[in-house]
N, C-alpha and C positions, 0 to 999 in steps of 0.2 A: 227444487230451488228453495233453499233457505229466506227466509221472509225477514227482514230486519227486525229485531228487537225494538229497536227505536221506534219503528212506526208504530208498533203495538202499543209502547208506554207514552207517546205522544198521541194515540188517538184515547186513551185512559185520563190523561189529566185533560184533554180538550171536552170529554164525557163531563169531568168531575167541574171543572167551571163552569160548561152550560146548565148541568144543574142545580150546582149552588147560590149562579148568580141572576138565572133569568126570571121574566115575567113574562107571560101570556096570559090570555082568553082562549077558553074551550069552545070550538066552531062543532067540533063532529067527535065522536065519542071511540071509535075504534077505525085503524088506517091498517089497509091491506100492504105487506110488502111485496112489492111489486120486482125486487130482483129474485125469491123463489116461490116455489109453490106449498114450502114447508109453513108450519104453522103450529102455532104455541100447543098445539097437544100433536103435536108428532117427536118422537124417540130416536134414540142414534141407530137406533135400525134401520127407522123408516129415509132418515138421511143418509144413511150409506147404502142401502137398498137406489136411494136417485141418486146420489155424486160419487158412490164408489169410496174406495178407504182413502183418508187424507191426503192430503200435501204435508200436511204437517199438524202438530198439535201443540198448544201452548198451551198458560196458564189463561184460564178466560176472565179473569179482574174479579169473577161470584165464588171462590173458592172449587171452583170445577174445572172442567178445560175446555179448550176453545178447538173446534175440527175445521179445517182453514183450508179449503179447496180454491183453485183456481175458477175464475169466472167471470163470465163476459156482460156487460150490462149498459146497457144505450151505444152501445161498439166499442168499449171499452175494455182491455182486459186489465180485472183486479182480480183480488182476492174477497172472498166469504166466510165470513167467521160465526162457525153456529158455538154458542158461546152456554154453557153450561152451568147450572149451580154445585155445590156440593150434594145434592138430590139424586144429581141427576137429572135433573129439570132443565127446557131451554127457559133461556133468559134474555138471550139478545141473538137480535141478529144485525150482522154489520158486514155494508159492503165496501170496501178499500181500496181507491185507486192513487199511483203513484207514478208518481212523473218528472223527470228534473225540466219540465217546462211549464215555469207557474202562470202563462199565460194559456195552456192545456187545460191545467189546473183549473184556473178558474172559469175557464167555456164549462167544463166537465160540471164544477160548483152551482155554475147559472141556470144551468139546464135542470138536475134534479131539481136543484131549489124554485124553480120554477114549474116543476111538474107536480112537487109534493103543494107547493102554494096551490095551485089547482086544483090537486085533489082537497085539500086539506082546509081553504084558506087560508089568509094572514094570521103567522102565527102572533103577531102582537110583540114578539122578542125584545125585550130591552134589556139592558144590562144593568143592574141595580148597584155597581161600586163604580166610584170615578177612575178606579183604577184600570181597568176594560173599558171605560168610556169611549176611549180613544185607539180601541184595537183594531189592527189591521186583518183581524181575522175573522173571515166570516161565518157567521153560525145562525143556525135558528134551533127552537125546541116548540115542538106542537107537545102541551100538558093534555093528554087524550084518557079519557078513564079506561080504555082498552091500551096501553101503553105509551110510552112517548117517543115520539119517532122525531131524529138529532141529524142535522145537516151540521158539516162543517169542514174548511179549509184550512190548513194552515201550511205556509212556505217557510222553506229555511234555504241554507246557503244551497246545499247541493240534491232538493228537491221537495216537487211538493206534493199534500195528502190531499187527498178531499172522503171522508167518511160519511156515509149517508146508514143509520142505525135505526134500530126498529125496537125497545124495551118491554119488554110482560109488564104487566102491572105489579108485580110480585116486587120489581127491582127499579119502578117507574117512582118521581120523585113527586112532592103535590106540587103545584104551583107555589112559587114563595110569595110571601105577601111584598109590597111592592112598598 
């Protein structure tokens, strides 16, 4: 199954806002991702040794590419995007669910962001322009010196995302001054 483009380039600029324009507080210093078992020193070997060869490959937004396997996560089926540098390096991992029912959506939203606040505590999230002050879409960014792991929602006409992302520190942003 061919994966939208669109969801890929709307979940890149929803990326590049939360971290341009948020603010938090550090609670806990590195967060396990909890949709795999992969981990920032494991190889596309070692992920295609567990999920097998792709669904599909894209460009992965670090100059490398993205290996984009189908996958189930809190009963949901999305996609997984083990997301690469020009290295070769992982760099992010992202999981992606899609729905044309934004009220799915947003159960779907509640629930990670309520399981990652748990693990994680309150990320502190604010938006530092007036311009997002008023956005209807939800997000958080935990600033973690083991990466930054990025909750986020967003609806359009004929469907909606919710991405829950996991960052290396390599491609992790500092916290912005507030």
């Amino acid at each position: 199954m061919k994966l939208s483009k669109k969801i890929f380039s709307l979940s890149c600029v929803l990326l590049f806002i939360f971290l341009s324009t948020a603010s938090c507080e550090k609670k806990i210093t590195k967060a396990e991702c909890p949709f795999t078992t992969i981990t920032w020193e494991n190889s596309l070997a070692d992920i295609k040794k567990l999920e097998g060869e792709p669904a599909e490959t894209d460009d992965s937004g670090y100059d490398g590419l993205a290996y984009i396997y189908p996958k189930t996560y809190n009963g949901k089926d999305g996609y997984i995007y083990y997301m690469f540098d020009d290295k070769e390096k992982l760099v992010s991992l992202l999981w992606v669910y899609e729905t044309p029912d934004s009220k799915d959506a947003k159960e779907v939203y509640e629930k990670i962001h309520s399981e990652t606040e748990k693990e994680l505590g309150e990320s502190g999230f604010q938006y530092n322009s007036e311009k997002f002050a008023n956005s209807g879409t939800p997000g958080d960014v935990w600033y973690l010196d083991g990466g930054n792991v990025i909750t986020s929602m967003v609806s359009v006409s004929e469907f909606s995302v919710v991405q829950y992302q996991f960052l290396h520190p390599d491609v992790s942003s500092e916290k912005p001054e507030s």
